[in-house]
KOLKOLKOL-499102 format. One record per atom (N, C-alpha, C): x, y, z; residue number from 1; residue in three letters. Coordinates in Angstrom, 3 decimals, m for minus. Layout:
N
REC:X:Y:Z:NUM:ala
...
This chain:
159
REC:m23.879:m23.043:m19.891:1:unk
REC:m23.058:m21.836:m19.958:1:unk
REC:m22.434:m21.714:m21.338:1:unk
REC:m21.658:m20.646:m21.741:2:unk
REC:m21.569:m20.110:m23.143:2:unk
REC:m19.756:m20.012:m22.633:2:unk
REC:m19.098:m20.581:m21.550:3:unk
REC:m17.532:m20.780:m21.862:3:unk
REC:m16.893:m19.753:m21.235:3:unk
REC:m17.759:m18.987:m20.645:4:unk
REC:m17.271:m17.851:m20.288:4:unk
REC:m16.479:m18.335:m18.506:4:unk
REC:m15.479:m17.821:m18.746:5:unk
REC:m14.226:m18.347:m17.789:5:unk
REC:m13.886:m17.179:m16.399:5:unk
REC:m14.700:m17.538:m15.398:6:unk
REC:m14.658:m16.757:m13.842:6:unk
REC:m13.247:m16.509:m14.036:6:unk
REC:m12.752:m15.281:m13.880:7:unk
REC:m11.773:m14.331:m13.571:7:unk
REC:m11.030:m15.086:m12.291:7:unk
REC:m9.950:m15.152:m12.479:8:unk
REC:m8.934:m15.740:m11.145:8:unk
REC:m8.837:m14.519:m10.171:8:unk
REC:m9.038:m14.518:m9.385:9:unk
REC:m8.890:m13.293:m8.195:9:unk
REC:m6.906:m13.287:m7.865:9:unk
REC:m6.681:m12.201:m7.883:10:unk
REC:m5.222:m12.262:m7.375:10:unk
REC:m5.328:m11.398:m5.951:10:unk
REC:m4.219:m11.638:m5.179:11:unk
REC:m4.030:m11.082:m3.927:11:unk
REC:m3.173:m10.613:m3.590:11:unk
REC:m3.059:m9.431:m3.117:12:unk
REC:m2.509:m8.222:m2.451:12:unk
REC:m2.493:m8.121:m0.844:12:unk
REC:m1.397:m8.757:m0.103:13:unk
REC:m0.701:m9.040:1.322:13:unk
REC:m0.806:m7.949:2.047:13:unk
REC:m1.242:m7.888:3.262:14:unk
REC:m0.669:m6.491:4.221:14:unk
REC:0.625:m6.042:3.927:14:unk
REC:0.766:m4.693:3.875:15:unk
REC:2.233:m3.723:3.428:15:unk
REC:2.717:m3.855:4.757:15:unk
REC:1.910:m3.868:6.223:16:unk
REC:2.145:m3.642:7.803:16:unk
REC:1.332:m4.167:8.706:16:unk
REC:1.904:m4.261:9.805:17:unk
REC:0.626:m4.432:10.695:17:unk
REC:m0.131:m3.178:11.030:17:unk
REC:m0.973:m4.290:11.655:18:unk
REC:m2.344:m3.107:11.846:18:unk
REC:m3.834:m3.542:11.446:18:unk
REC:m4.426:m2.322:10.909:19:unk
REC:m6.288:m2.638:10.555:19:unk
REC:m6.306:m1.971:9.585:19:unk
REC:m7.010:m2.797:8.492:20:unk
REC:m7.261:m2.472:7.605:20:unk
REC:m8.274:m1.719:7.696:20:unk
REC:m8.746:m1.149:6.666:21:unk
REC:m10.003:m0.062:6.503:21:unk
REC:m10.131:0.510:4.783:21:unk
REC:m11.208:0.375:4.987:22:unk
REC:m11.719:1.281:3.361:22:unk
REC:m11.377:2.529:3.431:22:unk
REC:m10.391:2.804:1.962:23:unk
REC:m10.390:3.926:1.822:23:unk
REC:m10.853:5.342:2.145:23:unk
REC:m12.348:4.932:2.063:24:unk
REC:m12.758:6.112:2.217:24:unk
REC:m12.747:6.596:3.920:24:unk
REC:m12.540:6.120:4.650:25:unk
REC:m12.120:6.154:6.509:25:unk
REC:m10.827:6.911:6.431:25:unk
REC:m10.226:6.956:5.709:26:unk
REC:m8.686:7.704:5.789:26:unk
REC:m9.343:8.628:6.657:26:unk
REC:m7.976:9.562:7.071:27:unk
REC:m8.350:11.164:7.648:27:unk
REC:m7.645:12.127:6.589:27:unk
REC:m7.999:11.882:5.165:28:unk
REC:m7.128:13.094:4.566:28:unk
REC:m8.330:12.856:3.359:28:unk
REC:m8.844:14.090:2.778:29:unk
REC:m9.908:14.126:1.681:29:unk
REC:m8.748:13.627:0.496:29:unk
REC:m7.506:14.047:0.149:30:unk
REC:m7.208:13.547:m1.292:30:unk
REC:m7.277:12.317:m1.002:30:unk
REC:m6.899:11.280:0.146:31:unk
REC:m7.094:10.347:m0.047:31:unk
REC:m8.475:9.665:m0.104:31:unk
REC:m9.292:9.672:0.776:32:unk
REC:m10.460:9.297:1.053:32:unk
REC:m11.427:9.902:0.035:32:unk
REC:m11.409:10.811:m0.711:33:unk
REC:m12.015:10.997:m1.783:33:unk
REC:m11.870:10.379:m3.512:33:unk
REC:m10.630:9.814:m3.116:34:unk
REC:m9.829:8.920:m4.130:34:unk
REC:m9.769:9.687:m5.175:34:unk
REC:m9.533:11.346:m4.945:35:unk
REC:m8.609:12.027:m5.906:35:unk
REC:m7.050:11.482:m6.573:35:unk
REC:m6.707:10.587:m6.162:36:unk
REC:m5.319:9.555:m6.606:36:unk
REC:m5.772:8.347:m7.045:36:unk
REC:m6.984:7.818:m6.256:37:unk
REC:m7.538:6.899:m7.095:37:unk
REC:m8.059:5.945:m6.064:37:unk
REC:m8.612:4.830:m6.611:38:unk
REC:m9.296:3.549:m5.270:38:unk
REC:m8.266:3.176:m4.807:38:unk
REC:m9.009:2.786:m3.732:39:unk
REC:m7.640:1.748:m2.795:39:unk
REC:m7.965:1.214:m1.341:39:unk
REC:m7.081:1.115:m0.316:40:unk
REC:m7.176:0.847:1.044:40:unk
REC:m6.078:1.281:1.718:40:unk
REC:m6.219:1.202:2.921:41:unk
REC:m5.323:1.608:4.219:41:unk
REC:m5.122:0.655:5.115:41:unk
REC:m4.216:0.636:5.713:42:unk
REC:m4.062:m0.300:7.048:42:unk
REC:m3.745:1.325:8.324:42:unk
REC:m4.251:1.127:8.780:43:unk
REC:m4.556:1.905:9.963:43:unk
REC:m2.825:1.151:11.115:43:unk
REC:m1.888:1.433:10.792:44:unk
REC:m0.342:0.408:11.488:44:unk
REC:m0.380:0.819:12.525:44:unk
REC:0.133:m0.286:13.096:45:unk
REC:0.941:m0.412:14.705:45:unk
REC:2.302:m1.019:14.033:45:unk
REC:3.018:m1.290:13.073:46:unk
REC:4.245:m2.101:12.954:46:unk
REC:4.868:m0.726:12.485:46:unk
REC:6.151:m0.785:11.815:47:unk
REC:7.123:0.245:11.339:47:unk
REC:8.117:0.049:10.232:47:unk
REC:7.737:m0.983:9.750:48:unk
REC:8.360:m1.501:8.332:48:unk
REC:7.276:m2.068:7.729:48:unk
REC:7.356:m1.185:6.491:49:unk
REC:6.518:m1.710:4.642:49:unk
REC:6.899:m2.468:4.316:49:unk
REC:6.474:m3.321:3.813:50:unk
REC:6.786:m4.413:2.805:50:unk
REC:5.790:m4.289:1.698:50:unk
REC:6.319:m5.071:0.861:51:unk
REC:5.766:m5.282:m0.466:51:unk
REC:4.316:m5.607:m0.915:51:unk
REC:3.417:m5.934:m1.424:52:unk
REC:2.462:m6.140:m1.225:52:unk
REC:1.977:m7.584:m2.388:52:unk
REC:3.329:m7.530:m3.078:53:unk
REC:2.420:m8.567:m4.005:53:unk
REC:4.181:m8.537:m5.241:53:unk
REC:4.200:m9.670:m5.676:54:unk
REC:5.593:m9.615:m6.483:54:unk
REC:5.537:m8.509:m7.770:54:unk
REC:6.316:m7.332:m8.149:55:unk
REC:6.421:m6.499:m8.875:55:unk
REC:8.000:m6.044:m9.169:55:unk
REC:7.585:m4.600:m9.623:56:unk
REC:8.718:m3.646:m9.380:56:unk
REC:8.976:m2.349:m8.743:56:unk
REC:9.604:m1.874:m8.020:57:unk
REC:9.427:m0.471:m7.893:57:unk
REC:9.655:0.276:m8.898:57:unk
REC:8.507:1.217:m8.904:58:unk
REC:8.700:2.033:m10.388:58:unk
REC:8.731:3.338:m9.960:58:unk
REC:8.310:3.925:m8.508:59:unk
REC:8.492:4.890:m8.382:59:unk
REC:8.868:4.791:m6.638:59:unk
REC:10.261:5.989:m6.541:60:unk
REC:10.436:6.179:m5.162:60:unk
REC:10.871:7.795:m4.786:60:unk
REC:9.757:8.048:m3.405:61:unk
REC:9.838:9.507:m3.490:61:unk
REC:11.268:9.822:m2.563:61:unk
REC:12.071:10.652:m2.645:62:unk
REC:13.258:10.979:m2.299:62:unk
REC:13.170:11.278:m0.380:62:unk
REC:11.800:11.472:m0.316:63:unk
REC:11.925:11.994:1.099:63:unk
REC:11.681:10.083:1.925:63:unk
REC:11.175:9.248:0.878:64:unk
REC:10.922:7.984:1.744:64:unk
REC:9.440:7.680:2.431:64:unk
REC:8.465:8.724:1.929:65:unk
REC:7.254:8.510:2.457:65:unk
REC:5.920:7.458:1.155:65:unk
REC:6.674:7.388:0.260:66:unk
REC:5.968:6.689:m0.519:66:unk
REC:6.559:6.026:m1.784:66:unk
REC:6.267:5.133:m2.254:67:unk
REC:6.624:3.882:m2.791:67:unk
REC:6.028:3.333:m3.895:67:unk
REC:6.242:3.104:m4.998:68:unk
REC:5.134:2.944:m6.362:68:unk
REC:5.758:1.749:m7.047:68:unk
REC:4.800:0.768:m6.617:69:unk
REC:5.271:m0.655:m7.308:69:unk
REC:4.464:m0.759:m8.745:69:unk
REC:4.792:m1.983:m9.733:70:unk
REC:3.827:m1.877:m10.719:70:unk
REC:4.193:m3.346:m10.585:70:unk
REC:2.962:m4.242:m10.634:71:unk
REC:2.820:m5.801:m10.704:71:unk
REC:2.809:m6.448:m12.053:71:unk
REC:3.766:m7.593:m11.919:72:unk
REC:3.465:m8.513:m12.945:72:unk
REC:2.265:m8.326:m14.182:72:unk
REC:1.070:m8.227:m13.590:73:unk
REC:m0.010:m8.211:m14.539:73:unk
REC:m0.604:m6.531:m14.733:73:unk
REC:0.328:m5.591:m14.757:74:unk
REC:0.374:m3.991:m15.029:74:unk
REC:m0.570:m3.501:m13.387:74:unk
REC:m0.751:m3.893:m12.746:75:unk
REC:m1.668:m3.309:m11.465:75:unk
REC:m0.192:m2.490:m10.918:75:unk
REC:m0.564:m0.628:m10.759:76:unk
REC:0.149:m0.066:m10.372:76:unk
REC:m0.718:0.527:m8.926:76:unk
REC:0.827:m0.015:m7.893:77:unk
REC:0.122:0.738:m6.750:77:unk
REC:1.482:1.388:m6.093:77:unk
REC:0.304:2.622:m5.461:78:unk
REC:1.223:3.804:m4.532:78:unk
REC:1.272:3.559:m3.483:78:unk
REC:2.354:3.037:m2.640:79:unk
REC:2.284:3.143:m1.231:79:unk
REC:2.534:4.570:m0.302:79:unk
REC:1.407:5.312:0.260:80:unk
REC:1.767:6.107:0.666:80:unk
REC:1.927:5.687:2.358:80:unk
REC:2.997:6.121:2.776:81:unk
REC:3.388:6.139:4.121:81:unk
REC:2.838:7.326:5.316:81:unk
REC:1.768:7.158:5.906:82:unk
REC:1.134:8.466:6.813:82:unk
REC:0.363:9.696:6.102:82:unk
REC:0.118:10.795:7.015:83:unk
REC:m0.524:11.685:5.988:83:unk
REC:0.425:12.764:6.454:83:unk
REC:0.557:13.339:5.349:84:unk
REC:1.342:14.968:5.772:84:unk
REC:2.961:14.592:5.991:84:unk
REC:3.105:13.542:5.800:85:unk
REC:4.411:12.801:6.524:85:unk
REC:5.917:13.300:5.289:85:unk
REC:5.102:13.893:4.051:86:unk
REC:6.117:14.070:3.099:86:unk
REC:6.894:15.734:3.942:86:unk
REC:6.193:16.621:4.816:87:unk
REC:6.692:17.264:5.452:87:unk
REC:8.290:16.955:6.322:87:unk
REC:8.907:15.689:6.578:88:unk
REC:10.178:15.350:7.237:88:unk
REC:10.827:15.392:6.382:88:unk
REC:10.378:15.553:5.081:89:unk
REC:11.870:15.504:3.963:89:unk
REC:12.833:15.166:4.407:89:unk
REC:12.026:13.362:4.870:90:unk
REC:13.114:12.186:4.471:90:unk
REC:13.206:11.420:5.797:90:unk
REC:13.412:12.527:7.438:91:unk
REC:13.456:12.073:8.555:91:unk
REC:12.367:11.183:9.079:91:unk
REC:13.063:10.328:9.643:92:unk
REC:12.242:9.184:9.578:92:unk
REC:11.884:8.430:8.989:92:unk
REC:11.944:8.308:8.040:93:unk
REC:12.451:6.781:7.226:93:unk
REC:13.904:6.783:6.335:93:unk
REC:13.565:5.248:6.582:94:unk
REC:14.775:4.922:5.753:94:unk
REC:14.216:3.699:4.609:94:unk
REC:14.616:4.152:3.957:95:unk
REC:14.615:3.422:2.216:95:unk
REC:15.473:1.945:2.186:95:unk
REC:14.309:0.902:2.434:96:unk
REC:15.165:m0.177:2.029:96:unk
REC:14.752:m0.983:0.900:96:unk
REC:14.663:m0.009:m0.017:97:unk
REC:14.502:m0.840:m1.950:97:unk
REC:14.978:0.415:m2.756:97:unk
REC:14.956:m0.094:m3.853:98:unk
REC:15.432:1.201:m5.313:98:unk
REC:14.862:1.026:m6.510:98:unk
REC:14.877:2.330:m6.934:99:unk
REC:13.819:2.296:m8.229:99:unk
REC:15.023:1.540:m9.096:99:unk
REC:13.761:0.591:m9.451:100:unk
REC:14.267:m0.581:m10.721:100:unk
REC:14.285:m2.077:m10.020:100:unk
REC:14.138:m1.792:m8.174:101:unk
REC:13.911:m3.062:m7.734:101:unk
REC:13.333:m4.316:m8.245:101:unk
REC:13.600:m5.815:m8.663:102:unk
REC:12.668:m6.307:m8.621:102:unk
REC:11.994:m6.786:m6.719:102:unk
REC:10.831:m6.956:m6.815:103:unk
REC:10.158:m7.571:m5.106:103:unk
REC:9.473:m8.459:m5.236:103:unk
REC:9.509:m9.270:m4.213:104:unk
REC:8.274:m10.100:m3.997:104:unk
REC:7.334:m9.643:m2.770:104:unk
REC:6.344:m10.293:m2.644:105:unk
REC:5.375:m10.278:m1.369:105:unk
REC:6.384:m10.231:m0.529:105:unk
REC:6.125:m9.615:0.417:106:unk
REC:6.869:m9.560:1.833:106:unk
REC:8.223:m8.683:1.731:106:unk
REC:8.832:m8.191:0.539:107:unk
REC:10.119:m7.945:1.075:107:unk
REC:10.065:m6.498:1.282:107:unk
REC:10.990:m6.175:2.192:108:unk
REC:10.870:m4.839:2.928:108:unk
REC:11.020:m3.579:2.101:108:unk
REC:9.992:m2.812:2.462:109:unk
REC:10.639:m1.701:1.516:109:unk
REC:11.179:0.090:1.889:109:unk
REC:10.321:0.260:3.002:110:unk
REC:10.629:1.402:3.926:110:unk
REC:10.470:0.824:5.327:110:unk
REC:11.256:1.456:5.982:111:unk
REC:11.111:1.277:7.557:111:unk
REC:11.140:2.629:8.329:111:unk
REC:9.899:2.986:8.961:112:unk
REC:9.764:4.145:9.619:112:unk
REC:10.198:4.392:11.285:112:unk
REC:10.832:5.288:11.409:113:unk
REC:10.679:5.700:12.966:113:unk
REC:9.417:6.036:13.439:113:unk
REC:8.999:5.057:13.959:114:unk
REC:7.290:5.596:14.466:114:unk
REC:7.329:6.303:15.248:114:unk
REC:8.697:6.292:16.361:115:unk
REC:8.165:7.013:17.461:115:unk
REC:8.516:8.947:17.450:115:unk
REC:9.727:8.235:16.565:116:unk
REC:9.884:9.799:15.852:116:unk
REC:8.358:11.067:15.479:116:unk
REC:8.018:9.930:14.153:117:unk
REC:6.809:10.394:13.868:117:unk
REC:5.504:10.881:14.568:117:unk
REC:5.239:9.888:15.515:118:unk
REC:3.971:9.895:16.618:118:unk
REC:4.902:11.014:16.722:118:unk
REC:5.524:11.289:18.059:119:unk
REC:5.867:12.406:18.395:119:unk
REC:5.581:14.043:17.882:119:unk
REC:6.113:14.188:16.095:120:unk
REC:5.554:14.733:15.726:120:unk
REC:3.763:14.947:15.474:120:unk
REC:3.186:14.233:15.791:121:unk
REC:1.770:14.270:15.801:121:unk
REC:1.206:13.808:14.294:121:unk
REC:2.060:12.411:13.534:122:unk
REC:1.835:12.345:12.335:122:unk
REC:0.693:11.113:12.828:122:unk
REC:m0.441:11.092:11.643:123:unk
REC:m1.001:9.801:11.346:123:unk
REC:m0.256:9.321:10.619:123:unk
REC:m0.055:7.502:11.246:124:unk
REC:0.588:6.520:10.684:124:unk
REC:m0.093:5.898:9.884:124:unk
REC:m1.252:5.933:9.401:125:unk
REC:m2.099:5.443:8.497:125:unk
REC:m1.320:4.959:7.416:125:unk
REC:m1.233:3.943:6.252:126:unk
REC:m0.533:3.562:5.408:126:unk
REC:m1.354:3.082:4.144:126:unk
REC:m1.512:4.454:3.049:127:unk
REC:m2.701:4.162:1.919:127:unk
REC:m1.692:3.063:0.884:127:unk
REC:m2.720:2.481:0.452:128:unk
REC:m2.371:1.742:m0.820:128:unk
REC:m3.146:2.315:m2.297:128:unk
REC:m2.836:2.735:m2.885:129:unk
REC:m3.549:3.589:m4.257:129:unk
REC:m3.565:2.720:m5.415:129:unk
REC:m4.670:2.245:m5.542:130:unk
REC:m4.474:1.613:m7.574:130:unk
REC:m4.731:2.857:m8.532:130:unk
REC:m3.279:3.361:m8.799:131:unk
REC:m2.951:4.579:m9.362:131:unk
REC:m3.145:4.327:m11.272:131:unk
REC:m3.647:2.816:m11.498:132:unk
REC:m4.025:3.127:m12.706:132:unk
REC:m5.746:2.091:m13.028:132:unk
REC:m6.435:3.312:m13.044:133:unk
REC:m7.538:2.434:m12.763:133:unk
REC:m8.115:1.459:m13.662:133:unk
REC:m7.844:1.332:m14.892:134:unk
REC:m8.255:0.395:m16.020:134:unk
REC:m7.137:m1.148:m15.818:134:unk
REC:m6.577:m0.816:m15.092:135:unk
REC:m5.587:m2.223:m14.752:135:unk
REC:m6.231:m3.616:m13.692:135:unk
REC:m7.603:m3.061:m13.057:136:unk
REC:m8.160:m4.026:m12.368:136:unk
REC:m9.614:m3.254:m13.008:136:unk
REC:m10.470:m4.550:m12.428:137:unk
REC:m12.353:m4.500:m12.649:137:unk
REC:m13.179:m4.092:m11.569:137:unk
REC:m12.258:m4.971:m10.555:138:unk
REC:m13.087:m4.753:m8.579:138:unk
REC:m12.399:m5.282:m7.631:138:unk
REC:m12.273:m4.600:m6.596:139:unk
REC:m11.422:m5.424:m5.373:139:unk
REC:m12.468:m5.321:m3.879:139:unk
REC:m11.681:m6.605:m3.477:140:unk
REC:m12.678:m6.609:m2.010:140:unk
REC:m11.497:m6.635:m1.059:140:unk
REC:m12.160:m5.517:0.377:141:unk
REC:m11.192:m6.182:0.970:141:unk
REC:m11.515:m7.585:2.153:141:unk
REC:m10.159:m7.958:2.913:142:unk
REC:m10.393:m9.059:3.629:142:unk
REC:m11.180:m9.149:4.526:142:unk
REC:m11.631:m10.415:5.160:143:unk
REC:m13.064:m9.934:6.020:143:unk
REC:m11.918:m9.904:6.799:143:unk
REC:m11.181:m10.313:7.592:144:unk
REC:m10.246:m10.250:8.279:144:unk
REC:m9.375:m8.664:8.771:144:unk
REC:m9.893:m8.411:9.465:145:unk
REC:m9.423:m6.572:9.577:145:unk
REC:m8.128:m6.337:10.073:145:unk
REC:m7.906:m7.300:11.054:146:unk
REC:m6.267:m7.508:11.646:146:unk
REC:m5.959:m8.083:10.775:146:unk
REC:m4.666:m7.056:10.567:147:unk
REC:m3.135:m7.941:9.545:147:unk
REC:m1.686:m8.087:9.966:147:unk
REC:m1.540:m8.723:9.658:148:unk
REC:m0.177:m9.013:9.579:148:unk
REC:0.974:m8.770:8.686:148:unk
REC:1.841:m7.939:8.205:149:unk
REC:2.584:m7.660:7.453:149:unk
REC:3.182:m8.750:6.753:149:unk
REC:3.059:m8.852:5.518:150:unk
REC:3.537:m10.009:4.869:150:unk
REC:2.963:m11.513:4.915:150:unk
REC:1.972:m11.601:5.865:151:unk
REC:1.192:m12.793:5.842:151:unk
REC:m0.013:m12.915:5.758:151:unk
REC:m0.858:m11.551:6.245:152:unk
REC:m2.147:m11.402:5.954:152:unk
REC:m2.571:m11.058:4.379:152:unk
REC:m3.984:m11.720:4.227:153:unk
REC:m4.404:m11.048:2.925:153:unk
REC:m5.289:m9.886:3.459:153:unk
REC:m4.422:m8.827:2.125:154:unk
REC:m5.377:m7.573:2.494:154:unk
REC:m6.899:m7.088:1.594:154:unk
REC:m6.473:m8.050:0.170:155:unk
REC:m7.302:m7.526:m1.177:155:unk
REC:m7.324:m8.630:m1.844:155:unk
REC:m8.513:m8.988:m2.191:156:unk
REC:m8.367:m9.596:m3.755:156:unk
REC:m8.913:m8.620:m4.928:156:unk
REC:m8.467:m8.989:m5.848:157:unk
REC:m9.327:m7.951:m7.335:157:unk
REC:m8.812:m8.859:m8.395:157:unk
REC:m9.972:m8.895:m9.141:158:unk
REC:m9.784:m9.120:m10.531:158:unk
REC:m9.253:m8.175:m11.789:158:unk
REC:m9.286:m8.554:m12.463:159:unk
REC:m8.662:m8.169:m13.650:159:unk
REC:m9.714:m7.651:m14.758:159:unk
């Protein structure tokens, strides 16, 4: 070999419980067409986000449906919370982080009223967006489809 040094894979934790799924399975074309960009979903049964990997919050939307961390090694991701869900302007979740947070894996960051939501007839679906695409090379997700919030792996990707 000529020295050339295999890429360390880093990993990206379930945001929730639930099932994971490829992006492109969403039920919403901006997402599943990755007009925002690549990524994955967990398809939830739980009701609190967590973090996905140690960063910062760099972006938080006022209504509480989505969440924009940027990692240690510049990987920026969007947590979006459901589809259409920015319609409650605000009801139903509650915000537990702030822009300028620092986080680690696991720590909480929105917690939703699911039943609120179901009710309204929202998908709980929960996208993850790598909103800057030159910041990773390739990601896989886990063979493992059930997750666990904060303990499952959801992604690896290189750099």
């Amino acid at each position: 070999m000529f020295g050339f040094k295999k890429k360390a894979k880093k990993e990206l934790i379930a945001s929730i419980d639930g099932t994971l799924i490829p992006i492109e399975e969403v039920k919403d074309p901006v997402f599943s067409q990755k007009m925002m960009g690549d990524g994955y979903a967990i398809v939830s049964t739980g009701d609190t986000v967590y973090a996905c990997a140690q960063g910062e919050v760099t972006m938080l939307f006022p209504s509480g449906h989505a969440v924009g961390l940027t990692l240690e090694d510049g990987m920026e991701i969007l947590i979006h919370i459901g589809i259409d869900t920015v319609n409650e302007n605000g009801k139903g979740f509650s915000v537990l982080c702030e822009k300028g947070q620092k986080v680690k894996a696991g720590d909480p960051l929105v917690k939703m009223d699911r039943a609120y939501l179901e009710e309204k007839g929202y998908d709980l679906t929960v996208i993850m967006i790598f909103t800057k695409a030159d910041a990773y090379k390739s990601f896989e997700l886990s063979e493992d489809r059930n997750v666990k919030a904060g303990n499952s792996l959801a992604v690896t990707y290189t750099k």
